[in-house]
C-alpha positions as CSV (number, residue, x, y, z in Angstrom):
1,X,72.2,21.7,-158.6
2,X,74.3,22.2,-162.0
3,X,76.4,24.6,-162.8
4,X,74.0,26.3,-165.6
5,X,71.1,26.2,-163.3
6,X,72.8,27.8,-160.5
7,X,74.2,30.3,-163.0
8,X,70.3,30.7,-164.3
9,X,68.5,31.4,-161.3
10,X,71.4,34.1,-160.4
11,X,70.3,35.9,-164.0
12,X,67.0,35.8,-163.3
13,X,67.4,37.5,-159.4
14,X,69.5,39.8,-161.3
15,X,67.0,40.8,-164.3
16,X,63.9,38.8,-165.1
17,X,63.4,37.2,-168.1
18,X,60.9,38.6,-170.7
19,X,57.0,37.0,-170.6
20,X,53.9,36.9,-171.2
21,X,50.6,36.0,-169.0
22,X,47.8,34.3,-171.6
23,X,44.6,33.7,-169.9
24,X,46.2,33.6,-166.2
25,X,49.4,31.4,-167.4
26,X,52.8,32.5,-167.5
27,X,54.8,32.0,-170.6
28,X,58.4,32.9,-170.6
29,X,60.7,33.4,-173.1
30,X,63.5,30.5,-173.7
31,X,66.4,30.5,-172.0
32,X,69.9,30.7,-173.3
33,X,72.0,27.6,-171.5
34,X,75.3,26.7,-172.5
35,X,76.1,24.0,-174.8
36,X,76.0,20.4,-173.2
37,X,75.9,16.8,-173.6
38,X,72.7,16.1,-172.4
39,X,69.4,15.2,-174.4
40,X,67.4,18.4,-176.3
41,X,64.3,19.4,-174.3
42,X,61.6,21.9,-175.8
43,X,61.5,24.9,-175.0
44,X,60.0,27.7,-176.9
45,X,56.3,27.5,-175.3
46,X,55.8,31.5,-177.6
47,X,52.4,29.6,-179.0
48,X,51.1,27.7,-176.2
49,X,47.4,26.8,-176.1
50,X,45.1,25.3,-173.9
51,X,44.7,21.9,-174.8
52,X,40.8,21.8,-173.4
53,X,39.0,23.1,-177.1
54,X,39.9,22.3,-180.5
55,X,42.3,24.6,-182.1
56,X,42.6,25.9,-185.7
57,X,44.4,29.2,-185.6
58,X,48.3,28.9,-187.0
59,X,51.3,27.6,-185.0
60,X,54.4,27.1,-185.7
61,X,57.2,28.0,-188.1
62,X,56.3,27.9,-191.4
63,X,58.6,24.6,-192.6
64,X,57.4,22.6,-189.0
65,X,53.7,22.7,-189.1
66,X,51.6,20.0,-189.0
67,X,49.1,19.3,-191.7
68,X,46.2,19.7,-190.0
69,X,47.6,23.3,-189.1
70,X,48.5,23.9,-192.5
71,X,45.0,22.9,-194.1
72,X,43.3,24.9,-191.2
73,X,41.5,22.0,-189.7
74,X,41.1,21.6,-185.7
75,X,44.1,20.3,-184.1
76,X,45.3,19.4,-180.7
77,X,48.2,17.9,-179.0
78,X,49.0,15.7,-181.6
79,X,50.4,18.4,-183.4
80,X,53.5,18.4,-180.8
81,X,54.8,15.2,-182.2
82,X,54.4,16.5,-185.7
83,X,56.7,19.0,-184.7
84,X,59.3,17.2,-182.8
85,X,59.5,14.7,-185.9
86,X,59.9,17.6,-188.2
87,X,62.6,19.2,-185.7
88,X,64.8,15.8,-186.3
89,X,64.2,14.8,-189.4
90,X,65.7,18.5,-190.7
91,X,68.5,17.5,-188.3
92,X,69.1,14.3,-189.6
93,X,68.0,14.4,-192.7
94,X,67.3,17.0,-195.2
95,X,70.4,19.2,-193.3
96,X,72.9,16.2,-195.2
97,X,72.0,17.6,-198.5
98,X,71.6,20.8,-200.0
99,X,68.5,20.5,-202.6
100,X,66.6,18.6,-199.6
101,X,67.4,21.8,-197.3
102,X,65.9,23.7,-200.0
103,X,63.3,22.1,-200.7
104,X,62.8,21.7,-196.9
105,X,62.9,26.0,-196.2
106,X,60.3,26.4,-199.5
107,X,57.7,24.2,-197.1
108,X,57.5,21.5,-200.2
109,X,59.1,18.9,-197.4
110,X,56.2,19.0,-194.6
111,X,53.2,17.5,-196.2
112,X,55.4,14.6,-198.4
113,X,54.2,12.0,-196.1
114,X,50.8,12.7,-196.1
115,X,51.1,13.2,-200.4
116,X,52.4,9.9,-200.3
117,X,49.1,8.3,-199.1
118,X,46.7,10.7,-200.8
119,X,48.1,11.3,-204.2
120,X,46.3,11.7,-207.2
121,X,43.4,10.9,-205.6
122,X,40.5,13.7,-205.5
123,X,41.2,14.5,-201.7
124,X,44.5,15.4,-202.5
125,X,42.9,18.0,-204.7
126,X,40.3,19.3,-202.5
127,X,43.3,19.9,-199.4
128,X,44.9,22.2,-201.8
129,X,42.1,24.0,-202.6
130,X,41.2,24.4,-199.2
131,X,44.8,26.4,-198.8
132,X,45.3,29.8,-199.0
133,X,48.3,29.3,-201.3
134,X,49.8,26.6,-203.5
135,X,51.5,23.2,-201.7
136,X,52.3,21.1,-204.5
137,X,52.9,22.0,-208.2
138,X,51.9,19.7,-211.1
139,X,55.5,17.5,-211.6
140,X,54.6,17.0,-207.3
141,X,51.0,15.8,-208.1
142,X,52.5,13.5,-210.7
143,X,55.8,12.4,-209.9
């Protein structure tokens, strides 16, 4: 067994880590490991849901969320890989410049994509309506 996970388990016989049982499931909080070279693995289950019914309540941080969980549609797993791709593209991307990191923390970064194939088009004006606050401004809508 590694070193960290050794060292782990002896923490937890020691003092057991903070939790949370949802609906007969136990959801712990994330552990702290030390850095290594291996690949990242998720790890912050704090808003895990059942995947068996449609969802449409909000997850995730603000600047991570997926579209559909920002315009309060149903959503399911799919969501996930929104979040992953959002995870490394501020990693890779918008962290290599400081207006994109900006612009990335304001949440005007999350919903690009999706602008890009609905812009200036009525449904692009209907999604924001359906928000509870403002996405794009005007120079956005016509840029």
């Amino acid at each position: 067994m590694p070193k960290a996970l050794s060292d782990f388990e002896e923490r937890e016989v020691k003092a057991q880590s903070a939790r949370k049982v949802l609906q007969g499931r136990t959801i712990y909080t994330s552990a702290r490991f030390p850095p290594g070279d291996g690949l990242p693995l998720p790890s912050d289950f704090g808003e895990a849901r059942f995947g068996d019914q449609p969802h449409s309540e909000d997850i995730m941080p603000n600047p991570y969320r997926a579209p559909e969980v920002i315009l309060k549609s149903n959503w399911g797993y799919k969501v996930d890989i929104w979040y992953v791709a959002m995870v490394v593209s501020k990693l890779h991307l918008y962290n290599s410049h400081p207006d994109c990191a900006n612009a990335f923390q304001r949440h005007e970064i999350s919903l690009v994509p999706l602008l890009l194939l609905i812009k200036r088009t009525q449904t692009a004006y209907l999604m924001i309506a359906m928000t509870d606050r403002p996405l794009w401004n005007s120079s956005m809508m016509n840029g």
